[in-house]
DRENTORKOL-3810 file (N, C-alpha, C; in nm, 4 decimals):
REM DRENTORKOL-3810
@n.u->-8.1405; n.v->2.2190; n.w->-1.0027; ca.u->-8.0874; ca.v->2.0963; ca.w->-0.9485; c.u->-7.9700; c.v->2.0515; c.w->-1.0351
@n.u->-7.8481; n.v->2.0309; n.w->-0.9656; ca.u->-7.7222; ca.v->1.9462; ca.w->-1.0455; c.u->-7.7262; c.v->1.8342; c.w->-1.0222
@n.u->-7.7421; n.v->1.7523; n.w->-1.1339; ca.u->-7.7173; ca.v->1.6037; ca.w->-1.1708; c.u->-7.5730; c.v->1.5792; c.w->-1.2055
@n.u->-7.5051; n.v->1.4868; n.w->-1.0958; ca.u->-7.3615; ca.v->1.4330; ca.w->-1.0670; c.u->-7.3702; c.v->1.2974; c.w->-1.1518
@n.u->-7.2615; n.v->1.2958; n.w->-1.2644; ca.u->-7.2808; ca.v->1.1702; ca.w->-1.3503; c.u->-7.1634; c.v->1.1106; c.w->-1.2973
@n.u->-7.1488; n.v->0.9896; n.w->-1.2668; ca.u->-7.0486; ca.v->0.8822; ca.w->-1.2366; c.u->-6.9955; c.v->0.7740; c.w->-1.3545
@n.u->-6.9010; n.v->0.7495; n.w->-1.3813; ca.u->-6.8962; ca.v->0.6579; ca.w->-1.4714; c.u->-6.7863; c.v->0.5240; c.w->-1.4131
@n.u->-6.8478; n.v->0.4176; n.w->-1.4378; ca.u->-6.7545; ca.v->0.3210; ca.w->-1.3504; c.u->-6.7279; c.v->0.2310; c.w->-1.4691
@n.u->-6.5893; n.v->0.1518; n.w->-1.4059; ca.u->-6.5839; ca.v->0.0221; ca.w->-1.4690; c.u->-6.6468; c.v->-0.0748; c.w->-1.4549
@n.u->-6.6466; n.v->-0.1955; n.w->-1.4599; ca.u->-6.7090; ca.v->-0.3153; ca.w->-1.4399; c.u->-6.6249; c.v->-0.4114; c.w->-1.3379
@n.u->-6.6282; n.v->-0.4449; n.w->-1.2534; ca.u->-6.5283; ca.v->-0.5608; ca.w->-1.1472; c.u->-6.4596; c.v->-0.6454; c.w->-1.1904
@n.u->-6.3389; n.v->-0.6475; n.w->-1.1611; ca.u->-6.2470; ca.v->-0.7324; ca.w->-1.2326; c.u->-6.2745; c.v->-0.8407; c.w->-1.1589
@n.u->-6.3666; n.v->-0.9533; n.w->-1.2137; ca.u->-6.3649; ca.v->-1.1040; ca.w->-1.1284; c.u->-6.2040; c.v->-1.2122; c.w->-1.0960
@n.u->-6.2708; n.v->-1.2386; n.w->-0.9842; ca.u->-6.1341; ca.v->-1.3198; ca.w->-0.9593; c.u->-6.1145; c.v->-1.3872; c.w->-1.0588
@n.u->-6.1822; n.v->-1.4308; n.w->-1.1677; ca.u->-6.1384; ca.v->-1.5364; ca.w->-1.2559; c.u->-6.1265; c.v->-1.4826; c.w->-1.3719
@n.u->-6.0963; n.v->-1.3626; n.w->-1.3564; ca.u->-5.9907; ca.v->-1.2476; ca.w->-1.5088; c.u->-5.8582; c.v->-1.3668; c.w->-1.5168
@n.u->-5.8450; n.v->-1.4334; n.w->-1.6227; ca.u->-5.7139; ca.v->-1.4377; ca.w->-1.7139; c.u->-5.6107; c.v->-1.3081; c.w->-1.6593
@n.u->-5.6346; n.v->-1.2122; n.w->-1.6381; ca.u->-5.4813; ca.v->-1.1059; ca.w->-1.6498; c.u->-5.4588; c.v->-1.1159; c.w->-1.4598
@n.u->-5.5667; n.v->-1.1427; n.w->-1.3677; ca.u->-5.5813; ca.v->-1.1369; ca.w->-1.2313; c.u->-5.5219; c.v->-1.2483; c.w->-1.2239
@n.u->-5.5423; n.v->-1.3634; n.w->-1.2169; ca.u->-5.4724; ca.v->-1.4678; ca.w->-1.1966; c.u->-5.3366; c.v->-1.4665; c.w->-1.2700
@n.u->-5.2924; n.v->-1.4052; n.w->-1.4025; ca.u->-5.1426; ca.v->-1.4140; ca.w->-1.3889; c.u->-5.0612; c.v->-1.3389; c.w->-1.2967
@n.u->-5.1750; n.v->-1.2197; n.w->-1.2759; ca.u->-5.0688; ca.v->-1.1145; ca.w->-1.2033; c.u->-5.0603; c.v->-1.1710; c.w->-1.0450
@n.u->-5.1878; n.v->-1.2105; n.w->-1.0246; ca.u->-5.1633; ca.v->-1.3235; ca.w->-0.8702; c.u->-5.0449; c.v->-1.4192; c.w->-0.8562
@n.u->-5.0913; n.v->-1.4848; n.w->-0.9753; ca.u->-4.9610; ca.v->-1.6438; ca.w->-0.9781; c.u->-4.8252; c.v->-1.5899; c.w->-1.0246
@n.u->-4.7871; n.v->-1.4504; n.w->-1.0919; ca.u->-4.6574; ca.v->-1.4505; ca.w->-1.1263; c.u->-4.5807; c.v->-1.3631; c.w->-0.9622
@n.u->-4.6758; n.v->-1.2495; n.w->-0.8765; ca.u->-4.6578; ca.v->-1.2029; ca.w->-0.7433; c.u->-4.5628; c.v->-1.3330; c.w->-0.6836
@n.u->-4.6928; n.v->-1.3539; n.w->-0.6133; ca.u->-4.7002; ca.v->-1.5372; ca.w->-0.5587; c.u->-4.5624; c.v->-1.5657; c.w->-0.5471
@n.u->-4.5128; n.v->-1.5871; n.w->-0.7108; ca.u->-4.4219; ca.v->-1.7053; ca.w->-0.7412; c.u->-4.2552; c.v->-1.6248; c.w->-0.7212
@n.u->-4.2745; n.v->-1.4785; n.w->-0.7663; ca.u->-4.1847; ca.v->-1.3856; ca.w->-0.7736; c.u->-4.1899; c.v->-1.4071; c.w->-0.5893
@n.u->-4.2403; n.v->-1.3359; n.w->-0.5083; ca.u->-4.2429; ca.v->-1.3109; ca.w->-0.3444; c.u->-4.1495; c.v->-1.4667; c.w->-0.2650
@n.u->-4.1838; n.v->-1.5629; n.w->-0.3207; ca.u->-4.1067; ca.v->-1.7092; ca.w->-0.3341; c.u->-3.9746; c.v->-1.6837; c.w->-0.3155
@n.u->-3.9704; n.v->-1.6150; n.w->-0.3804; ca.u->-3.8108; ca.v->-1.5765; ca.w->-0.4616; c.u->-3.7117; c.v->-1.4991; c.w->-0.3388
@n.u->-3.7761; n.v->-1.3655; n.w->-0.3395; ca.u->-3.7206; ca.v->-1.3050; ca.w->-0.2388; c.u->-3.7219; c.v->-1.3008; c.w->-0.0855
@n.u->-3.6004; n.v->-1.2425; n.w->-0.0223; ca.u->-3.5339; ca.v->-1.2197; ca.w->0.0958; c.u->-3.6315; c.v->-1.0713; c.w->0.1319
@n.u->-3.6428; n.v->-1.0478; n.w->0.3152; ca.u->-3.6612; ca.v->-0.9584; ca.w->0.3268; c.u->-3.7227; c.v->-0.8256; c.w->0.2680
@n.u->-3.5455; n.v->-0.7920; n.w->0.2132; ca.u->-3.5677; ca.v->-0.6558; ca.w->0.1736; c.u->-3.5942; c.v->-0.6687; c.w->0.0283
@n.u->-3.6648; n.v->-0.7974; n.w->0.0035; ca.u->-3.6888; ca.v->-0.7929; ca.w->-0.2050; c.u->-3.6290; c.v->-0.8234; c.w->-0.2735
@n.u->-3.5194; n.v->-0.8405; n.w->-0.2831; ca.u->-3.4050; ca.v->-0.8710; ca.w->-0.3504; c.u->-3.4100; c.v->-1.0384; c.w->-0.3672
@n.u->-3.3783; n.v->-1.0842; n.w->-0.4811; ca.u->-3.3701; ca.v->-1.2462; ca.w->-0.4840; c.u->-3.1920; c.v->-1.2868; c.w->-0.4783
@n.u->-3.1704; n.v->-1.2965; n.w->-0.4100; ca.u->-3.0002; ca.v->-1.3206; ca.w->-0.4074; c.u->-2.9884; c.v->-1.4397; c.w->-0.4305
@n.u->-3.0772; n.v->-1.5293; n.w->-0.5034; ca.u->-2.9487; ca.v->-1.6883; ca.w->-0.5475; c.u->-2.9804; c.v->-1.6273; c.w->-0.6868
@n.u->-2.8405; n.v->-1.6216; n.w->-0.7403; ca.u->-2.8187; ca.v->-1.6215; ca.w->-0.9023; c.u->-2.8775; c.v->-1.6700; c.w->-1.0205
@n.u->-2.9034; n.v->-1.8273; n.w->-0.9505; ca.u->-3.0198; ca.v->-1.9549; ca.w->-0.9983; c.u->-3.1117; c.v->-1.8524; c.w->-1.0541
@n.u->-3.1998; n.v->-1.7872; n.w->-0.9473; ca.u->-3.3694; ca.v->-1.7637; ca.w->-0.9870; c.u->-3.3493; c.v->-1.6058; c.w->-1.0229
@n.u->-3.2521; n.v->-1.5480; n.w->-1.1099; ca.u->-3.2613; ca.v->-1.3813; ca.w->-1.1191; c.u->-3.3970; c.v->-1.3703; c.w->-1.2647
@n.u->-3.3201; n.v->-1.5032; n.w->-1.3794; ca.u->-3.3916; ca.v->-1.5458; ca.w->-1.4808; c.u->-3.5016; c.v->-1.5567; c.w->-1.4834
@n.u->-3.5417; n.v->-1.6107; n.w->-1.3562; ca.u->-3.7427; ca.v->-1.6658; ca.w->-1.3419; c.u->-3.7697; c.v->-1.5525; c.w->-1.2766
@n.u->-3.6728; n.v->-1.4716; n.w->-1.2192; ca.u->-3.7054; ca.v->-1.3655; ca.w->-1.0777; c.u->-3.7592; c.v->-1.2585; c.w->-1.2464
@n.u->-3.7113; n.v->-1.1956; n.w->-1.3699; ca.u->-3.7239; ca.v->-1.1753; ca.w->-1.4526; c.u->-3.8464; c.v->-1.1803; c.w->-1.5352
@n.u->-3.8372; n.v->-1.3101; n.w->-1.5350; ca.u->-4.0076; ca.v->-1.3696; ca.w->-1.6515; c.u->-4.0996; c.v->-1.3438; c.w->-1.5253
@n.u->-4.1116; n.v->-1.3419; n.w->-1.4234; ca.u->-4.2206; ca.v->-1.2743; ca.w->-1.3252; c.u->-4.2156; c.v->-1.1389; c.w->-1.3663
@n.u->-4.1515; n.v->-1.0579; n.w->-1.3384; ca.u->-4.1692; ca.v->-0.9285; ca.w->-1.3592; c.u->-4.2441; c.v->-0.9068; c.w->-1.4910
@n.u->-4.2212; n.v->-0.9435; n.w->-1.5705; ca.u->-4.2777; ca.v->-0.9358; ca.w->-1.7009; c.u->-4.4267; c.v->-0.9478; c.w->-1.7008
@n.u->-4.4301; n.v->-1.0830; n.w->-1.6985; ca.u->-4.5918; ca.v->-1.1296; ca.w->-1.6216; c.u->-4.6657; c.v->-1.0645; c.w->-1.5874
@n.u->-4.6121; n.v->-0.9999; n.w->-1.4668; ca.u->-4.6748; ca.v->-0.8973; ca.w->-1.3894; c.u->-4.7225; c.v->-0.7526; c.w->-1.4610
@n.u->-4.5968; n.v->-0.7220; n.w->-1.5489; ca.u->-4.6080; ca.v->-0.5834; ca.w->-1.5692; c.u->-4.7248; c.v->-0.6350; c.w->-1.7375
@n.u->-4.7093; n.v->-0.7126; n.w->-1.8121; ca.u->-4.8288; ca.v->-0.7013; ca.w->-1.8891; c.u->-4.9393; c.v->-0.6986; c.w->-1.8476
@n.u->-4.9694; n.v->-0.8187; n.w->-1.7414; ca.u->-5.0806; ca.v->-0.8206; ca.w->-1.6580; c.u->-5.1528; c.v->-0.6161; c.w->-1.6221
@n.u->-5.0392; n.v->-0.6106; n.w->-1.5003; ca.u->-5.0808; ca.v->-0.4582; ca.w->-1.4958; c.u->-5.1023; c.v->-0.3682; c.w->-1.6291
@n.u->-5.0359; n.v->-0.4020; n.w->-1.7237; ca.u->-5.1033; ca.v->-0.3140; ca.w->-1.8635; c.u->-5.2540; c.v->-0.3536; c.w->-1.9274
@n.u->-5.2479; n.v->-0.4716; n.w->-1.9083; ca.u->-5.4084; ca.v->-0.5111; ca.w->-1.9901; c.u->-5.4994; c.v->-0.4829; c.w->-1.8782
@n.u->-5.4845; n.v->-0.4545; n.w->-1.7305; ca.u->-5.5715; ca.v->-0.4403; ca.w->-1.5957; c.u->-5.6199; c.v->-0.2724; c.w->-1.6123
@n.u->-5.4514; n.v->-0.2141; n.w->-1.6274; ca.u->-5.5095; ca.v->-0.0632; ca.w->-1.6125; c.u->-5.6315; c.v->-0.0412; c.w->-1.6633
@n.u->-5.6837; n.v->-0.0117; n.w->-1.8088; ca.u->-5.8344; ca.v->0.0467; ca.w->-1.8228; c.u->-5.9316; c.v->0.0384; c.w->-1.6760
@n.u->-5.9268; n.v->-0.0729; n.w->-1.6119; ca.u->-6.0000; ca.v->-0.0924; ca.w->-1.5012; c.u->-6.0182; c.v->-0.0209; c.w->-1.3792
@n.u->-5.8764; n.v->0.1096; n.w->-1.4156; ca.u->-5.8661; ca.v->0.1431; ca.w->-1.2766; c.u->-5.8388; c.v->0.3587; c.w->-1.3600
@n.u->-5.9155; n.v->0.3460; n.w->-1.3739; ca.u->-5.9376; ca.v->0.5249; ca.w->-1.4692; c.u->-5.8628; c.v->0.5880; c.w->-1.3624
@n.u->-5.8752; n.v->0.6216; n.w->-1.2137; ca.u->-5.8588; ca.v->0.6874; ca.w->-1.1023; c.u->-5.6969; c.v->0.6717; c.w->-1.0692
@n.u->-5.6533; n.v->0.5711; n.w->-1.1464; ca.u->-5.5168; ca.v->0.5883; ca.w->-1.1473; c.u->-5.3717; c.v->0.5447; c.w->-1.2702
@n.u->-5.5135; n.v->0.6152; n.w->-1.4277; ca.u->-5.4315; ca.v->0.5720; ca.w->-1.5117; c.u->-5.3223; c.v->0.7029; c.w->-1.5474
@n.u->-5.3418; n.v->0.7935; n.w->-1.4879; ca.u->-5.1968; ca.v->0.9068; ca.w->-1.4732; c.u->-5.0736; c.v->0.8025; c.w->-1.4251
@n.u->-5.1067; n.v->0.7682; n.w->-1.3122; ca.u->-5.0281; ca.v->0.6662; ca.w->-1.2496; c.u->-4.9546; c.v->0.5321; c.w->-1.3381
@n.u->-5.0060; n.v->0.4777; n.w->-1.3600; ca.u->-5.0264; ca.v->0.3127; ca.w->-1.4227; c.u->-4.9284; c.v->0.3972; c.w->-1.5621
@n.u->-4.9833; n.v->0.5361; n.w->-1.6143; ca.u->-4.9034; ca.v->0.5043; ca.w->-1.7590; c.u->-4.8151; c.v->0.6091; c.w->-1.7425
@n.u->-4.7294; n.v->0.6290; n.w->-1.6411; ca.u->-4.6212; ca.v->0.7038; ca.w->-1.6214; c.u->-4.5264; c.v->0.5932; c.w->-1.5309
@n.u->-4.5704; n.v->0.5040; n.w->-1.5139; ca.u->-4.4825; ca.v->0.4119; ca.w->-1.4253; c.u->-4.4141; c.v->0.3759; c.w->-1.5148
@n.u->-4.3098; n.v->0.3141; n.w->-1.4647; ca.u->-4.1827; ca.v->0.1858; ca.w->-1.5802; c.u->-4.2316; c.v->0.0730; c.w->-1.5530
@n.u->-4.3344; n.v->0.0546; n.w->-1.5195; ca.u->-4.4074; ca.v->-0.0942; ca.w->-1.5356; c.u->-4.4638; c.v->-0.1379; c.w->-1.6651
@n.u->-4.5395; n.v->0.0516; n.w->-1.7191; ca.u->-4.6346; ca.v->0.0045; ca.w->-1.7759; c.u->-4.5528; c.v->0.1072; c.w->-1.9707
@n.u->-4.4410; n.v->0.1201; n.w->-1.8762; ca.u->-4.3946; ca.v->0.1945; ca.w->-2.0512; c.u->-4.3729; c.v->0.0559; c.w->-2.1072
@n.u->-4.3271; n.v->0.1449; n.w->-2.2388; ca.u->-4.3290; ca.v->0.0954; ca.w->-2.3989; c.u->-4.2109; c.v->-0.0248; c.w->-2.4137
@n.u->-4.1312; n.v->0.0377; n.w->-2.3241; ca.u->-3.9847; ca.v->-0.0633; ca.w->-2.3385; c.u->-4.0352; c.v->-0.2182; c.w->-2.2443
@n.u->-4.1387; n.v->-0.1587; n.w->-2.1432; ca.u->-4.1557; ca.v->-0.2845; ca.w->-2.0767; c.u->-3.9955; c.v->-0.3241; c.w->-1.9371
@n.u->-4.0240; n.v->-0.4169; n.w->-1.8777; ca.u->-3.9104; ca.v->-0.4199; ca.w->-1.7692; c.u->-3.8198; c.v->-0.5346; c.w->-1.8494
@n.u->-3.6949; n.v->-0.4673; n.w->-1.7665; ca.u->-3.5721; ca.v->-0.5599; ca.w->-1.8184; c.u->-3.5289; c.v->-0.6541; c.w->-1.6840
@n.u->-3.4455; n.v->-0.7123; n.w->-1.6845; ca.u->-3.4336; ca.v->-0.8048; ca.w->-1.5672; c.u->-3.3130; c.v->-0.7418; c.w->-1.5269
@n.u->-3.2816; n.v->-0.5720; n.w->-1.5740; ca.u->-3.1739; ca.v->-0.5129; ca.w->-1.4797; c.u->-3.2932; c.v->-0.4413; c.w->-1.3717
@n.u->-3.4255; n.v->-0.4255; n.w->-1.4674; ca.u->-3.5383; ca.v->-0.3514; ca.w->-1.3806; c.u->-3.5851; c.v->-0.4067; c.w->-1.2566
@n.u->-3.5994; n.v->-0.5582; n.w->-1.2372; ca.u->-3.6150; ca.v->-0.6202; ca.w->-1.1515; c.u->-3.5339; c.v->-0.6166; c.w->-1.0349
@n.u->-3.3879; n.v->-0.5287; n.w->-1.0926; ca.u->-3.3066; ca.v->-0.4985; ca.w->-0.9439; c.u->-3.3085; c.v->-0.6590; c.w->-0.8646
@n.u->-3.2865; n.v->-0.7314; n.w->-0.8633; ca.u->-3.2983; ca.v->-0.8801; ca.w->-0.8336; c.u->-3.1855; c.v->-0.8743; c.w->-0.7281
@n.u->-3.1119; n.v->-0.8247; n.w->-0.7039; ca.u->-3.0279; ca.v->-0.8337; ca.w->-0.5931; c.u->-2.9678; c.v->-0.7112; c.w->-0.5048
@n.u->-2.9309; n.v->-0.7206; n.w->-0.4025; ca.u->-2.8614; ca.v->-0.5734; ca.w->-0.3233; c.u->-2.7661; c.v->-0.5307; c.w->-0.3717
@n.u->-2.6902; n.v->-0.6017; n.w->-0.4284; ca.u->-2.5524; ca.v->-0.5996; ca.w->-0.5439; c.u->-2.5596; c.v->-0.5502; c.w->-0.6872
@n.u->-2.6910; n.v->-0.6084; n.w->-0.7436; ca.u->-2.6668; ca.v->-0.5857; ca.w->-0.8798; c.u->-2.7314; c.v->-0.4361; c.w->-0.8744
@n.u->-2.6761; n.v->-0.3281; n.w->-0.9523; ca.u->-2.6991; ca.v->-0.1841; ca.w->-0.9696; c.u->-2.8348; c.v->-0.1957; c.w->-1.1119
@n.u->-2.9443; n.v->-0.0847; n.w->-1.0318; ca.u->-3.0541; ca.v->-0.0354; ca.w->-1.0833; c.u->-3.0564; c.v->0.0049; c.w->-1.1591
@n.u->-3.1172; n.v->-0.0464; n.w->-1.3135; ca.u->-3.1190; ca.v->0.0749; ca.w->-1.4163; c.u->-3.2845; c.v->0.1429; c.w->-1.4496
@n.u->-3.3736; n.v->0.1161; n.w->-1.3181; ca.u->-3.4883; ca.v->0.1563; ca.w->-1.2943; c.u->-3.4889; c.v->0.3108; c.w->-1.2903
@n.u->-3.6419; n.v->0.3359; n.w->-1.4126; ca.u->-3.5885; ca.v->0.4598; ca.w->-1.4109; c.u->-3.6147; c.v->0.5493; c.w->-1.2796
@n.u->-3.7065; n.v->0.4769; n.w->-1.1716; ca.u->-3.7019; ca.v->0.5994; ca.w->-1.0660; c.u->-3.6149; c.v->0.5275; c.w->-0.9063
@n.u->-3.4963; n.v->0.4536; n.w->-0.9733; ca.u->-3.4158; ca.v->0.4363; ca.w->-0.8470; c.u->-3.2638; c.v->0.4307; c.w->-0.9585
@n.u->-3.1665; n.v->0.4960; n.w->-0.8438; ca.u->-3.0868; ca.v->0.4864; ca.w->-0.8530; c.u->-2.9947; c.v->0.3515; c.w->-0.7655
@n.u->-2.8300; n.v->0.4056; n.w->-0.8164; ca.u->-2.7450; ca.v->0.3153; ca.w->-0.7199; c.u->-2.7579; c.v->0.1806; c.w->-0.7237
@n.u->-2.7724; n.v->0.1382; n.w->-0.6139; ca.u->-2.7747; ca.v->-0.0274; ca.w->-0.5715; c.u->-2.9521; c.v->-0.0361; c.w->-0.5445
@n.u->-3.0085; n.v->-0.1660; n.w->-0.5632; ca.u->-3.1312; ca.v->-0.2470; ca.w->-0.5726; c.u->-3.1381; c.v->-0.2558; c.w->-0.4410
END
């Protein structure tokens, strides 16, 4: 007889500290943008920015939670070392991408 061992995490409750920033900084970032994603008033590229950030620590202290896709999570530019810049945020159709898996225009 083969015995199949499983190993799980524990449920990230809605009332995780890192769930609720990454909720409230989404949220507040999605506010922001047009359509196609892009935040085109100049005003909010700055806050369009400190969201991304938010978000992407959030997603770093979350990953452990999600084993099944930490290939994923730690090969993204979300979750590298440099962290996102607010050229990463691509914040407009105009301003040019220095994301590392897009080129050109945002």
């Amino acid at each position: 007889m083969t015995t199949t061992a499983f190993t799980t995490t524990a449920p990230i409750p809605a009332t995780s500290p890192e769930w609720l920033q990454l909720k409230a900084a989404a949220t507040a970032l999605q506010a922001l943008q047009v359509q196609d994603g892009s935040v085109p008033e100049a005003a909010d590229h700055e806050a369009a920015a400190g969201y991304v950030r938010t978000i992407t620590t959030a997603i770093q202290a979350l990953a452990p939670s999600f084993p099944h896709d930490a290939d994923y999570l730690s090969s993204s530019s979300l979750t590298s070392a440099a962290g996102p810049t607010a050229a990463s945020a691509c914040p407009t159709s105009s301003t040019p991408c220095r994301h590392s898996s897009r080129s050109g225009t945002g």
